[in-house]
C-alpha positions as CSV (number, residue, x, y, z in Angstrom):
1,X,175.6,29.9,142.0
2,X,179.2,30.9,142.5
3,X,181.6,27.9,143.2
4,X,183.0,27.4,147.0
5,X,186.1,29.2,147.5
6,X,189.2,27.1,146.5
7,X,191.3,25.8,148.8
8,X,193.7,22.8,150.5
9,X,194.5,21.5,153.6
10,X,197.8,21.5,153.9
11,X,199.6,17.9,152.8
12,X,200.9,17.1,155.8
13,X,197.2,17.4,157.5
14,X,195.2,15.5,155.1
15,X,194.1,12.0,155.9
16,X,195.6,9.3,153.9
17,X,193.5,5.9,153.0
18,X,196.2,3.4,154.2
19,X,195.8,4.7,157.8
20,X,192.1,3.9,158.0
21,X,190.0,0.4,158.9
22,X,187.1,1.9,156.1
23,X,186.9,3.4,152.4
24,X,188.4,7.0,153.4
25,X,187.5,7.9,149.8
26,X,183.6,6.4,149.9
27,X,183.1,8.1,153.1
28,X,184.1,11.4,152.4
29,X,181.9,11.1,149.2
30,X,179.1,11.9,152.0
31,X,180.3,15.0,153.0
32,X,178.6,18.3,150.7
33,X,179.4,21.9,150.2
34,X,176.5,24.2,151.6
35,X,175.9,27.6,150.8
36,X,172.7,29.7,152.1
37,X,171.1,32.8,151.3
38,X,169.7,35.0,153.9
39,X,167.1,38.1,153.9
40,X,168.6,41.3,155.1
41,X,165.8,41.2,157.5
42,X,166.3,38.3,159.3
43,X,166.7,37.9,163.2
44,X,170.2,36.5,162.5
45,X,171.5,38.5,159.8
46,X,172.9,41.0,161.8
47,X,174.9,38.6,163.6
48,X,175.9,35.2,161.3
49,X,175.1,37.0,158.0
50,X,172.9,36.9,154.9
51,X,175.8,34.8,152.9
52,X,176.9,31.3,154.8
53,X,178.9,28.5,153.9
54,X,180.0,25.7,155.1
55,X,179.7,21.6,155.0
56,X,177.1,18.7,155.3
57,X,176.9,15.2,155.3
58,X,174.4,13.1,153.6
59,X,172.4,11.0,156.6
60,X,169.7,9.5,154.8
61,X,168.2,9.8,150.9
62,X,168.6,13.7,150.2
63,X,168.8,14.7,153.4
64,X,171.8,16.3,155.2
65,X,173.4,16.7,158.3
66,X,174.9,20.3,159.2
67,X,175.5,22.7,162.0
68,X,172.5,25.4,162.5
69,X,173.7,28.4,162.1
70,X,174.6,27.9,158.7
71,X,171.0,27.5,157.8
72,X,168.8,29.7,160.4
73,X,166.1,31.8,158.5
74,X,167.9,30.8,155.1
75,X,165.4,31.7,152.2
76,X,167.6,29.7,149.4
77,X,170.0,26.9,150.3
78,X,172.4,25.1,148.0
79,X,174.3,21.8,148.3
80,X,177.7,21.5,146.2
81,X,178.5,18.2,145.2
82,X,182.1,16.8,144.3
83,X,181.4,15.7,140.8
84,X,180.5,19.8,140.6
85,X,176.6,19.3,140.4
86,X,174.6,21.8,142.6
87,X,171.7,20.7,143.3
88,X,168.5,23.1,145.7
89,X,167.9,22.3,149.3
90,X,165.2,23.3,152.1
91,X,165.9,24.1,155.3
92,X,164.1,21.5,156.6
93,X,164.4,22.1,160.4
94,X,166.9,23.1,163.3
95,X,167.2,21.8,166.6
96,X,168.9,24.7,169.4
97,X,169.9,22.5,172.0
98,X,171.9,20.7,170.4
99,X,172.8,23.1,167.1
100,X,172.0,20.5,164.7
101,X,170.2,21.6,161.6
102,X,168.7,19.6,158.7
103,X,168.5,20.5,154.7
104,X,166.0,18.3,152.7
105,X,167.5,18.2,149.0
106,X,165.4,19.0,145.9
107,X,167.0,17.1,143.4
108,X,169.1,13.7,143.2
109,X,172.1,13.7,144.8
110,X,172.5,10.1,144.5
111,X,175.1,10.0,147.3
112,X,175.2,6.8,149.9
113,X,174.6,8.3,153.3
114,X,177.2,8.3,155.7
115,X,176.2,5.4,158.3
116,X,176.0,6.8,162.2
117,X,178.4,6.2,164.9
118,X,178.8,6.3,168.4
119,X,180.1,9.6,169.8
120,X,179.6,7.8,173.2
121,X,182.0,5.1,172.5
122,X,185.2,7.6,171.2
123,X,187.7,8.1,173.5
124,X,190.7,10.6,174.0
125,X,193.4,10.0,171.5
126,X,190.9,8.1,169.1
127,X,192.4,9.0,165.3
128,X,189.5,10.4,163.7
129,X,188.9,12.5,160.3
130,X,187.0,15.9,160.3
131,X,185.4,15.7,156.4
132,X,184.8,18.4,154.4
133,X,183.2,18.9,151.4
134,X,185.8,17.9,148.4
135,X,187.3,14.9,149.6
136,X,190.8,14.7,151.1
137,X,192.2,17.8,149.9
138,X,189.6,19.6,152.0
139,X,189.8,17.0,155.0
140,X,191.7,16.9,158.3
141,X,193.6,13.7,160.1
142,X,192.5,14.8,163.6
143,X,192.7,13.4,167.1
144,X,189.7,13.4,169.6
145,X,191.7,15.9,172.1
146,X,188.5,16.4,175.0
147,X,185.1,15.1,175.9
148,X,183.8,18.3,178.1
149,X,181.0,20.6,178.7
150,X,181.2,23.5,176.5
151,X,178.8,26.6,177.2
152,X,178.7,28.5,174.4
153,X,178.2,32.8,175.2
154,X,174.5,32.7,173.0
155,X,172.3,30.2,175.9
156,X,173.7,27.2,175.0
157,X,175.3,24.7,176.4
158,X,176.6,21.0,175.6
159,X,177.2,18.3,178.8
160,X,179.7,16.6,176.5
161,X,181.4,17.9,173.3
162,X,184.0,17.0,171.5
163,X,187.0,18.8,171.2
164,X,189.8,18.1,167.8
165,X,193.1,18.8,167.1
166,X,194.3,19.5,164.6
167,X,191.3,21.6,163.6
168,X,189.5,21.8,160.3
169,X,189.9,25.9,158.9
170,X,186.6,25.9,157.7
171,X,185.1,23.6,160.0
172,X,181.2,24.6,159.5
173,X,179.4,21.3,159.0
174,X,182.2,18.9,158.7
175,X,181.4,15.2,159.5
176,X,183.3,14.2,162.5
177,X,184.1,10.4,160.8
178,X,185.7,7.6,163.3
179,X,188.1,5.2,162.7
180,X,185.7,2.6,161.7
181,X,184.1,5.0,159.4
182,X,180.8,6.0,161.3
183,X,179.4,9.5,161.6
184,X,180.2,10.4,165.2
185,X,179.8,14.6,165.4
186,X,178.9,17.8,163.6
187,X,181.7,20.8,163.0
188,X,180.8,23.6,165.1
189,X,183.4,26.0,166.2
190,X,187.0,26.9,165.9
191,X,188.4,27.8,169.6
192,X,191.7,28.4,171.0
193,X,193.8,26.4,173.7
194,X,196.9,27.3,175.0
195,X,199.0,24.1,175.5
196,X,203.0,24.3,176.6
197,X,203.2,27.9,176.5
198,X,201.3,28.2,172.7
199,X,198.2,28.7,171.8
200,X,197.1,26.0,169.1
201,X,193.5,25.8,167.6
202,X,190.9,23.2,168.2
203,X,187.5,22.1,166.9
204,X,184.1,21.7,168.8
205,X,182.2,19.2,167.3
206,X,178.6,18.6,167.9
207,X,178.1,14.5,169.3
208,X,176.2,12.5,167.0
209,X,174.1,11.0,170.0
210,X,172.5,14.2,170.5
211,X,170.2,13.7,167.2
212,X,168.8,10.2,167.6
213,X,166.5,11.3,170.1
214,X,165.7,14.2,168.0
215,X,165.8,13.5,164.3
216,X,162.0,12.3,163.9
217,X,161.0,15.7,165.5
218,X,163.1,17.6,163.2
219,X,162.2,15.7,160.2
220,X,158.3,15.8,161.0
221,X,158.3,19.9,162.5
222,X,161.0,21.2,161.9
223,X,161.7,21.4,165.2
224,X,162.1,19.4,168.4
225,X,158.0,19.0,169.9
226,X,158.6,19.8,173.1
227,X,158.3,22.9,175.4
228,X,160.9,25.2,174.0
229,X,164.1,26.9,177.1
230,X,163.1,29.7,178.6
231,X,165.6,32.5,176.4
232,X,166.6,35.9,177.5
233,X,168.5,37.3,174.6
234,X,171.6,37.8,176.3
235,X,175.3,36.9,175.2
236,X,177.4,36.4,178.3
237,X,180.6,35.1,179.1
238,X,183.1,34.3,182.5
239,X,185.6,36.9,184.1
240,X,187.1,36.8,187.2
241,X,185.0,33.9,187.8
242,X,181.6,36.3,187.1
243,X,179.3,36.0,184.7
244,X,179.3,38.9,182.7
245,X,176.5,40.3,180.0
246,X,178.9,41.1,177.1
247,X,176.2,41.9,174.3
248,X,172.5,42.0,174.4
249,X,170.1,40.7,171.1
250,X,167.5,43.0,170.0
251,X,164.3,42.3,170.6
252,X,165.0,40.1,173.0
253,X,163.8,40.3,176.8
254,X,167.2,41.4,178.0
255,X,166.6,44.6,175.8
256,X,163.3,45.1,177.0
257,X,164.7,45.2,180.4
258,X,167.1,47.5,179.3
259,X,169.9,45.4,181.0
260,X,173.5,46.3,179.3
261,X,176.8,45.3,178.1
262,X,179.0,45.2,181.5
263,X,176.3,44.0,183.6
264,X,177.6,41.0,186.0
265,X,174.5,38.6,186.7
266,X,175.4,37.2,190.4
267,X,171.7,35.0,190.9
268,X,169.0,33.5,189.3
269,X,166.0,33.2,191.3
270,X,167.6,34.3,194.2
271,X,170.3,31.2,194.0
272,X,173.7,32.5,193.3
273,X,175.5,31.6,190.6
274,X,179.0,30.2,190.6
275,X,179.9,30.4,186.5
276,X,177.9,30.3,183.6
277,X,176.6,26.6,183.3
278,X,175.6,27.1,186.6
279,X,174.1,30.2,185.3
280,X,172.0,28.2,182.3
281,X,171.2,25.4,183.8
282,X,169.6,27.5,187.1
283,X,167.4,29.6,184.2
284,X,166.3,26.8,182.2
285,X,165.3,24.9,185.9
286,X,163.0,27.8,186.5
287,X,160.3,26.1,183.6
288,X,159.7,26.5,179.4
289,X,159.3,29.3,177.3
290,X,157.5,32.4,178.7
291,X,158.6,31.8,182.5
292,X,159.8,34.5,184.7
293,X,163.4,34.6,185.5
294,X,163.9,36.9,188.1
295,X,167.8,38.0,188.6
296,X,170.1,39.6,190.6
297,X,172.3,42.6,188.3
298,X,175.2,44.6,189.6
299,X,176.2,47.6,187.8
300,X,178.5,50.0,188.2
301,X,178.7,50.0,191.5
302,X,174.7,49.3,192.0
303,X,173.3,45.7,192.7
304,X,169.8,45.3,191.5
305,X,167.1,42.9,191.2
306,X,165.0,42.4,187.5
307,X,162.5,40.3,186.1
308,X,162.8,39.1,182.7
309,X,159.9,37.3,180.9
310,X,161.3,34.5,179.0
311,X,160.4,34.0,175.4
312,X,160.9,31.1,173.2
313,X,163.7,32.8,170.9
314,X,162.4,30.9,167.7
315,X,159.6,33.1,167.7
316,X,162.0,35.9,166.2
317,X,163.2,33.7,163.5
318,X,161.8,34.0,160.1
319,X,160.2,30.5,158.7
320,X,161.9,28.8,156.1
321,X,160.6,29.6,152.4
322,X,158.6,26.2,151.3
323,X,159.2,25.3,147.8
């Protein structure tokens, strides 16, 4: 497999040992390159790609911690070590809630897990590291900058995440590691903020708390085993305060209905909406997987009312290849 493309945090952002109450160096041993290889075919190809890569972070004897996307409907995974070994991983299970997603290793990596934190117990202004794979050169001295909700455009939405600054540039993945050297969140995103008149990147990081209660689950099904969100295929985000339909997924139900890019969605069940958590958290009220979500559409000048049946999205996903 080719090599991870080279690269450095700049000096001035890297993390420096003498600032830290733990083994900066030990801890970022942890942290893994990953590199995935999807079919052409795949649900998600035509939006994440057939080719990711990103980070991980050893959690327990050969198996790592990542973000999901990275590793949804991956057929070959690969896990880059820093002594330059590369050793053959399974996608071993993904969680959507959350984002989390897991990759059981098929060889020795004989790394020491990273131990896991409390994302609950950071607060704002907490000096923190965001760990990529490659040790300090490929690392970030960050500061927790926000605990907020976050609702992401695809159906998903976080009650708490964590927001960094600086960021990490290739933040896919990266261990969120706190001052005492604990595991405390999951790489996610890159967003902007604009702060004194500039904009200035940050990171969303996944909280480590979210995967206690489901790390059995994914380890055992590869999956959390539970009734699945009710999903409707749509990618949406807020304008004027409106929630508006600003891509649609094939396949999904939101295609079937033949609802469009443009569309405003003004109620869920007959309950208005007032922005798009509001919007979520009204559809994923209404039952699991396979409920009807009926909604209120304006378009173009015409307001409409549509039912959708729900579908549980993983159903369009293409099982991991066993080995």
């Amino acid at each position: 497999m080719p090599s991870l493309t080279e690269w450095k945090v700049p000096p001035a952002f890297q993390p420096r040992s003498e600032d830290y109450r733990f083994d900066l160096d030990r801890a970022l041993m942890s942290v893994v390159g990953l590199h995935s290889i999807i079919p052409p075919d795949a649900f998600s190809a035509e939006t994440l790609g057939t080719e990711r890569a990103g980070n991980g972070v050893v959690i327990d004897d050969g198996l790592v911690l990542t973000i999901g996307y990275l590793i949804t409907e991956a057929e070959a995974v690969w896990l880059h070590l820093g002594d330059g070994r590369v050793v053959e991983g399974h996608a071993l299970g993904f969680d959507f809630e959350s984002g989390f997603g897991l990759v059981q290793a098929l060889g020795r990596l004989d790394l020491d897990p990273l131990p896991i934190g409390s994302s609950a117990a950071t607060r704002i202004g907490d000096d923190v590291v965001l760990g990529g794979a490659g040790g300090r050169t490929r690392s970030v001295a960050s500061q927790i900058a926000a605990k907020q909700e976050f609702a992401g455009y695809w159906e998903y939405l976080l009650d708490e995440a964590i927001f960094t600054y600086p960021s990490h540039p290739n933040w896919g993945g990266t261990g969120l590691i706190s001052d005492t050297g604990g595991l405390i969140g999951i790489g996610s995103l890159q967003l902007e903020r604009e702060r004194s008149g500039r904009a200035e990147h940050i990171n969303m990081i996944v909280p480590i708390d979210l995967l206690k209660p489901v790390l059995n689950d994914l380890r055992k099904f590869g999956r959390v085993n539970r009734p699945a969100r009710p999903w409707l295929g749509m990618f949406t985000t807020e304008i004027d305060d409106r929630v508006v339909v600003v891509g649609i997924a094939s396949k999904g139900p939101a295609a079937r209905a033949e609802l469009k890019t443009g569309d405003v969605i003004l109620a869920v069940a007959g309950e208005k909406i007032t922005s798009q958590t509001d919007f979520y958290r009204k559809l994923w009220a209404l039952g699991s997987a396979g409920v009807d979500v009926p909604l209120t559409v304006y378009h173009e000048g015409v307001t409409f009312d549509v039912t959708l049946t729900s579908i549980d999205r993983a159903r369009l996903l293409k099982a991991p290849r066993l080995h």
